[in-house]
VODRENVO-202640 format. One record per residue (C-alpha): residue number from 0; x, y, z. Coordinates in pm, 1 decimal. Layout:
NODE num       c1       c2       c3
NODE NUM        X        Y        Z
...
END
This chain:
NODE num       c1       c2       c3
NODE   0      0.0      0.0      0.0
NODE   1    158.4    361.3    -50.3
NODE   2    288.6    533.5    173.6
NODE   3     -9.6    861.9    263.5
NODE   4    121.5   1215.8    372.1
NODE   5    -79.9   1468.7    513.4
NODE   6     32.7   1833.9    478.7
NODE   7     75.2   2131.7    725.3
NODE   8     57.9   2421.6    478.1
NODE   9    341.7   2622.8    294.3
NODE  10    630.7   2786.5    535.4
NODE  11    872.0   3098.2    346.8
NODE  12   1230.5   2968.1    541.7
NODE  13   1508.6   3217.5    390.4
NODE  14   1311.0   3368.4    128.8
NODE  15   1195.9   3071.1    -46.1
NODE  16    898.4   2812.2    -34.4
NODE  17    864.4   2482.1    172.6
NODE  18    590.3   2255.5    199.8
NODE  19    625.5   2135.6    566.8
NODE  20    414.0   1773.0    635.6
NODE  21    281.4   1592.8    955.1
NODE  22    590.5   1496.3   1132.1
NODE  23    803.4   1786.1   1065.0
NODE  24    907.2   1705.9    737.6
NODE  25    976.9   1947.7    504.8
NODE  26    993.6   1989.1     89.8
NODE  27   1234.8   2240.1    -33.7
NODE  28   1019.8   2431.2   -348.2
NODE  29   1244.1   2534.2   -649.9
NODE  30   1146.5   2673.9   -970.9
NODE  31   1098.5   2387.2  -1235.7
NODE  32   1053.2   2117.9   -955.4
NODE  33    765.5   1893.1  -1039.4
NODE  34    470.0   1881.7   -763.0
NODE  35    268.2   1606.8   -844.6
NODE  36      6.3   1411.1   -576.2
NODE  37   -296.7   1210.9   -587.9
NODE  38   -572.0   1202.1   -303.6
NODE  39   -665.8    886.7   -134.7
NODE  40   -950.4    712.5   -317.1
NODE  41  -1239.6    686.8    -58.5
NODE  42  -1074.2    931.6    164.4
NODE  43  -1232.2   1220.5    328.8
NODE  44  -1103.4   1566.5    481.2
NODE  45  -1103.6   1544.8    831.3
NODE  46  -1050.0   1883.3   1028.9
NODE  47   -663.2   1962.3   1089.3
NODE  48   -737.0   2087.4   1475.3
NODE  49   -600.9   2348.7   1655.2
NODE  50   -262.5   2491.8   1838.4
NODE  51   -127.5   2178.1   1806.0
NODE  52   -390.6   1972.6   1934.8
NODE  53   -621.9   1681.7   1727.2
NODE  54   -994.6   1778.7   1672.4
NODE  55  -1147.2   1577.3   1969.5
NODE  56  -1396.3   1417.5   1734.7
NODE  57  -1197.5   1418.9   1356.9
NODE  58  -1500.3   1619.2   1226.7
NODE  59  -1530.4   1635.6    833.6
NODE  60  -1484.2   1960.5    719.4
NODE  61  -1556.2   2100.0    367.8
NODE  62  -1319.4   2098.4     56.4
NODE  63  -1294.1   2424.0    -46.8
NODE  64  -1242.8   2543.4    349.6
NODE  65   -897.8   2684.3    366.9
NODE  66   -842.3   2698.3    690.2
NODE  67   -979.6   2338.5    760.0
NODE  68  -1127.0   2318.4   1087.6
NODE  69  -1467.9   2258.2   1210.5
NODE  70  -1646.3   2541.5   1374.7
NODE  71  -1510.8   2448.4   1758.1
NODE  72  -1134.6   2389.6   1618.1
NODE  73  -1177.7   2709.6   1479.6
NODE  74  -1305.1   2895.9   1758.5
NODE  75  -1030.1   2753.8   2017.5
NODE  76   -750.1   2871.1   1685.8
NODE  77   -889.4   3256.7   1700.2
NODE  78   -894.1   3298.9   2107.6
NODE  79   -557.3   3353.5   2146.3
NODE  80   -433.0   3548.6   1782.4
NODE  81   -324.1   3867.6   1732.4
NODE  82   -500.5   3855.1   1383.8
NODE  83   -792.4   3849.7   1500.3
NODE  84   -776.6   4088.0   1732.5
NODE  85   -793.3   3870.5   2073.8
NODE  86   -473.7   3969.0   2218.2
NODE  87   -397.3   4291.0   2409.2
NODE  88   -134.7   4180.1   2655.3
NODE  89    136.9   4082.2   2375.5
NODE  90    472.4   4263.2   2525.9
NODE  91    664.1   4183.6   2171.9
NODE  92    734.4   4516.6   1933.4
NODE  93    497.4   4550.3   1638.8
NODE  94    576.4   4650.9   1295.7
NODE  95    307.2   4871.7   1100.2
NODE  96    335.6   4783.3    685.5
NODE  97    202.8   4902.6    428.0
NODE  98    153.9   4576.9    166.1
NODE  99    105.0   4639.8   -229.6
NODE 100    -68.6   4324.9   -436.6
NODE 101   -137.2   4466.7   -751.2
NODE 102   -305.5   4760.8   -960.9
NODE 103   -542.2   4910.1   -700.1
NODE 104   -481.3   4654.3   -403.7
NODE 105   -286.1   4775.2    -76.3
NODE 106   -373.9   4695.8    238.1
NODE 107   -220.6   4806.3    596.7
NODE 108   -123.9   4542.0    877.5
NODE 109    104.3   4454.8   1167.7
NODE 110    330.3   4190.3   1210.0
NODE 111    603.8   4097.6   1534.2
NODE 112    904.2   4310.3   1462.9
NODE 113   1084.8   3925.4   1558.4
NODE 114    935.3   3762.9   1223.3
NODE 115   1092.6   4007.6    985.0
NODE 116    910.4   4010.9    645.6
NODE 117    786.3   3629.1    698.0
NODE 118    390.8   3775.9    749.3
NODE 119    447.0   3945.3    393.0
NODE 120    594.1   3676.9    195.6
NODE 121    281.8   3422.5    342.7
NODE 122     29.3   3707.4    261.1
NODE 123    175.8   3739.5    -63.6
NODE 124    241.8   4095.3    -97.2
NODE 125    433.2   4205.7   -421.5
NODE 126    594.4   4483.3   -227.8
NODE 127    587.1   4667.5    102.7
NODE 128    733.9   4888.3    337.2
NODE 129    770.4   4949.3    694.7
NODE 130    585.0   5254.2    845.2
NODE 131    632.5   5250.1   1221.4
NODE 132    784.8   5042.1   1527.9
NODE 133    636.6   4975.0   1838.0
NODE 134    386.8   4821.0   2133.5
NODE 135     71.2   4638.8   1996.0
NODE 136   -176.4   4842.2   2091.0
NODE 137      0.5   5167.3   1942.6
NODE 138     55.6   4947.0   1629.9
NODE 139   -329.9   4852.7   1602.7
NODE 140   -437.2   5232.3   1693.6
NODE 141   -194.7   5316.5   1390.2
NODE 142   -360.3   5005.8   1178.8
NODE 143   -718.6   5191.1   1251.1
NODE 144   -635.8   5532.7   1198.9
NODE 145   -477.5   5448.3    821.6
NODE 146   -802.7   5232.8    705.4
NODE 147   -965.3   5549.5    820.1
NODE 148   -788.9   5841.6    683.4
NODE 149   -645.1   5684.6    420.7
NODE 150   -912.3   5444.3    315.0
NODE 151   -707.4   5155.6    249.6
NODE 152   -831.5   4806.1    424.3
NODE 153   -656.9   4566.4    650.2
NODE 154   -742.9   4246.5    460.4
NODE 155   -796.3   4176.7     58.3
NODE 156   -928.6   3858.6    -92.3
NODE 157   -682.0   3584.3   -193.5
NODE 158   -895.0   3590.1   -505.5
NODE 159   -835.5   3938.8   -579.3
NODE 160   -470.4   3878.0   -528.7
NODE 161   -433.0   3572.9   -749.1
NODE 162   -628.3   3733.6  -1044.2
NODE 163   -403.4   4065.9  -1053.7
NODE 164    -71.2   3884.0  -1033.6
NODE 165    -90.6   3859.5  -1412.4
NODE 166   -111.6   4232.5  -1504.9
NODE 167    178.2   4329.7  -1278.9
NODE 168    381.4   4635.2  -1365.4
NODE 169    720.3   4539.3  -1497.6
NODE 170    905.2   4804.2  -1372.3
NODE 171   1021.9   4794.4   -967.8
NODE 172    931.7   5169.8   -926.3
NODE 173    624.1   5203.3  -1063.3
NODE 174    497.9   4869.0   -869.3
NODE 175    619.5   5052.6   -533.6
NODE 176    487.8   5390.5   -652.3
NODE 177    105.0   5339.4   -445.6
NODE 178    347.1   5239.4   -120.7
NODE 179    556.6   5546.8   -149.9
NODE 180    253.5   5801.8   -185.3
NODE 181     61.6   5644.8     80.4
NODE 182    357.9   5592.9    316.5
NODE 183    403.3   6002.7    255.4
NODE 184     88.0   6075.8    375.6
NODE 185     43.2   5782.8    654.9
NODE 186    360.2   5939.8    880.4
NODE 187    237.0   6295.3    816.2
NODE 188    -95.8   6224.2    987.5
NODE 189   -126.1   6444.0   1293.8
NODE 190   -319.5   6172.1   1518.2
NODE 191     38.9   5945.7   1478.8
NODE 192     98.8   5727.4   1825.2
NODE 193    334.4   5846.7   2015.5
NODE 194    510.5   5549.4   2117.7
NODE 195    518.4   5415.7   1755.0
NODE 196    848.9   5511.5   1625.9
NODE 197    812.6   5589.1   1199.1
NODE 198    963.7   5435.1    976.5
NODE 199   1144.5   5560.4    651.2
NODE 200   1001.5   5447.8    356.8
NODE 201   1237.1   5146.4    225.5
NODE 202   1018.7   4975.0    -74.0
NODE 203   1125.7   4604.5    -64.4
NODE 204    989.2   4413.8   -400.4
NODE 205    948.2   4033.6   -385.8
NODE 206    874.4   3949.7   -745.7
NODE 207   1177.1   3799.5   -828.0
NODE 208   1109.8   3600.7   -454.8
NODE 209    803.6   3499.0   -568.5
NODE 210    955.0   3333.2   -952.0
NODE 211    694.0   3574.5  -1130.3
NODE 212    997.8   3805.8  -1273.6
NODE 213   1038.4   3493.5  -1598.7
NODE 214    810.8   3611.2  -1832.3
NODE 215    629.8   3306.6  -1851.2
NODE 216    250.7   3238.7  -1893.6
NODE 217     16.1   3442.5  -1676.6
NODE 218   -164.6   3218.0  -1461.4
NODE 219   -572.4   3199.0  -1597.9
NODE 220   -709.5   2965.4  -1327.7
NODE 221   -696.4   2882.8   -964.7
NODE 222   -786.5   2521.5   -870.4
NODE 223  -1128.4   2576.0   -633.7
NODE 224  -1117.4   2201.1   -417.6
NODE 225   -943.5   1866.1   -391.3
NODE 226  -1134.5   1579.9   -401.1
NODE 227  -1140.2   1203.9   -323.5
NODE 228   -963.7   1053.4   -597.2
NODE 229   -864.1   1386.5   -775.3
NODE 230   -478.6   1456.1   -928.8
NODE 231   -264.5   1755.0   -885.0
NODE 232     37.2   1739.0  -1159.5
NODE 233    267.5   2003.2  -1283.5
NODE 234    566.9   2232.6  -1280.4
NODE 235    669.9   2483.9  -1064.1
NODE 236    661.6   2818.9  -1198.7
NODE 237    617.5   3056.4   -910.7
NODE 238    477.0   3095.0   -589.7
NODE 239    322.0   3361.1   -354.6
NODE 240    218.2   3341.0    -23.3
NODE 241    -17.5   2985.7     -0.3
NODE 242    -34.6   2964.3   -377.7
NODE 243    171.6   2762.6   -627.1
NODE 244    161.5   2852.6  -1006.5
NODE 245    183.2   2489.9  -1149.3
NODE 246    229.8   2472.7  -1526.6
NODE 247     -5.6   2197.1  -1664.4
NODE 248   -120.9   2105.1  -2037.4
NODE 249     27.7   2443.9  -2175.2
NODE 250   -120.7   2631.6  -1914.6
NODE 251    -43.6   2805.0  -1573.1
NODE 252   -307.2   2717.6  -1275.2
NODE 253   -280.4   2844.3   -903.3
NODE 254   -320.0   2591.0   -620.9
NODE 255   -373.2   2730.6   -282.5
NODE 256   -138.7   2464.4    -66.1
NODE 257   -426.3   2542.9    209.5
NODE 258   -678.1   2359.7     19.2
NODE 259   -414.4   2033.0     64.8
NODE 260   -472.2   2041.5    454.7
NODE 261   -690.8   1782.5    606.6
NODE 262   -617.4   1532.0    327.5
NODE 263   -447.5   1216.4    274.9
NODE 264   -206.9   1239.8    -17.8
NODE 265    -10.6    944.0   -230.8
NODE 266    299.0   1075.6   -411.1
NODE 267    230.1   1071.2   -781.9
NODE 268    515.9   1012.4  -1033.4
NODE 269    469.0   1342.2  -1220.2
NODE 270    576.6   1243.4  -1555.1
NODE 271    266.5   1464.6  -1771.1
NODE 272    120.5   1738.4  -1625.7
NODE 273   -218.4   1763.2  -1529.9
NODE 274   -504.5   1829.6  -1293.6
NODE 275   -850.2   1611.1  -1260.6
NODE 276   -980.0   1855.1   -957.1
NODE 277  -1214.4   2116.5  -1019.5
NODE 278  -1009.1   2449.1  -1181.1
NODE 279  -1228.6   2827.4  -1205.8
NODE 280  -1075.0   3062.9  -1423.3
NODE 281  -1002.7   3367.6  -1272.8
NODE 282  -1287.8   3646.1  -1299.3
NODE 283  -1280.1   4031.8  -1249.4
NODE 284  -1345.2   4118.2   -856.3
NODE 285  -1728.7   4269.0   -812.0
NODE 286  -1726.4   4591.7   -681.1
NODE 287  -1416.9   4762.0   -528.9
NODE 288  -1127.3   4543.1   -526.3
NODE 289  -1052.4   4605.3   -189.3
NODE 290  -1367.3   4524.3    -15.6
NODE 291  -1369.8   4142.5    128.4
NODE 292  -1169.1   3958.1    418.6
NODE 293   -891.0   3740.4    344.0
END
């Protein structure tokens, strides 16, 4: 019988992609490397847990969840995250960002000043810059006062993010242009904490990080579940945040690695490309792009 894996998600170590599996295993990602896996005929998706405990009763959860936990796994994840807001008491410095995705998509946020620019390679971001040091709660009074007077969010979709990666700007300055004005006007802003120390503005681009500096195919499609039974097969071509841009029967689809939690996997050997799970083709955002959570 073969061997099954289950994976933990996509980790950015150094700069560059790793898929990490139960155990503490980990799969260096390079450009050109084949991923290829089946999942287990019969099997199900059974919810991953949370903070390192198993779900007490290996609930089912749905396939095109990507965080994959049932509703009390995901409960007992949020009460103790700074994400979402349940944390007050963290003594850690905060950075304040400002994150650029695309043509019309930036978004403001706070990560631990510890885990460098780890929060903006998982989210993604094309380029960013620092704005401000300092304790939490001056970093989230900062985080509110920018969505407000500057009107940019603190969360995009992952949709919106995937379908704009193939009309990015070629040239570095222009893509860091948005940052640059904004940043400008976010450290002049009169109501600034006090105990948040600013930041110059230092544009750091991760396009060549992310593999989509090639010139290759735009990606059209992002793959939507996995299924019992279904076949993920193709080359590496780039990768940003959860997503890898897998090359497959002349064409360039986006798998979010979050959609591979919660299943048992079979290695596959890889030798044609190719993909028997549901794919959607990307589709202009609905209203403004940057309304929506994450």
């Amino acid at each position: 019988m073969a061997r099954t894996w289950k994976c933990s998600g996509l980790r950015w170590v150094s700069g560059r992609p790793e898929l990490v599996w139960d155990g503490g295993r980990r799969s260096a990602l390079d450009w050109g490397k084949r991923v290829a896996f089946g999942v287990v005929e019969g099997g199900v998706r059974e919810c991953v847990g949370a903070r390192g405990n198993p779900c007490p009763v290996r609930a089912v959860v749905a396939g095109r969840s990507t965080g994959a936990r049932c509703e009390t796994c995901g409960r007992l994840d949020r009460a103790h995250s700074v994400a979402a807001d349940t944390v007050a008491d963290d003594p850690r410095p905060y950075h304040v960002y400002l994150a650029w995705f695309g043509p019309g998509l930036v978004k403001v946020g706070i990560t631990a000043v510890e885990r460098g620019s780890a929060r903006l390679l998982e989210q993604g971001a094309v380029c960013f810059s620092w704005l401000g040091a300092g304790p939490l709660m001056a970093a989230r009074r900062a985080e509110e006062l920018l969505r407000a007077a500057l009107g940019v969010p603190d969360r995009i979709p992952y949709g919106a993010k995937r379908a704009v990666r193939a009309a990015l700007p070629e040239g570095e300055a222009e893509r860091a242009e948005d940052v640059r004005e904004l940043h400008a006007r976010a450290v002049g802003l009169a109501q600034w904490p006090e105990s948040l120390v600013r930041e110059p503005c230092q544009v750091v681009d991760h396009v060549r990080a992310f593999g989509l500096d090639g010139g290759g195919p735009a990606a059209v499609g992002e793959v939507s579940e996995l299924a019992a039974g279904g076949v993920v097969s193709g080359e590496l071509v780039a990768a940003a945040g959860p997503d890898l841009h897998l090359g497959a029967a002349g064409e360039v689809v986006v798998l979010d690695t979050r959609l591979m939690t919660g299943w048992e996997l079979v290695a596959r050997g890889g030798e044609d490309g190719g993909l028997t799970v549901p794919v959607r083709a990307f589709r202009a955002p609905a209203g403004p792009l940057q309304d929506g959570l994450f």
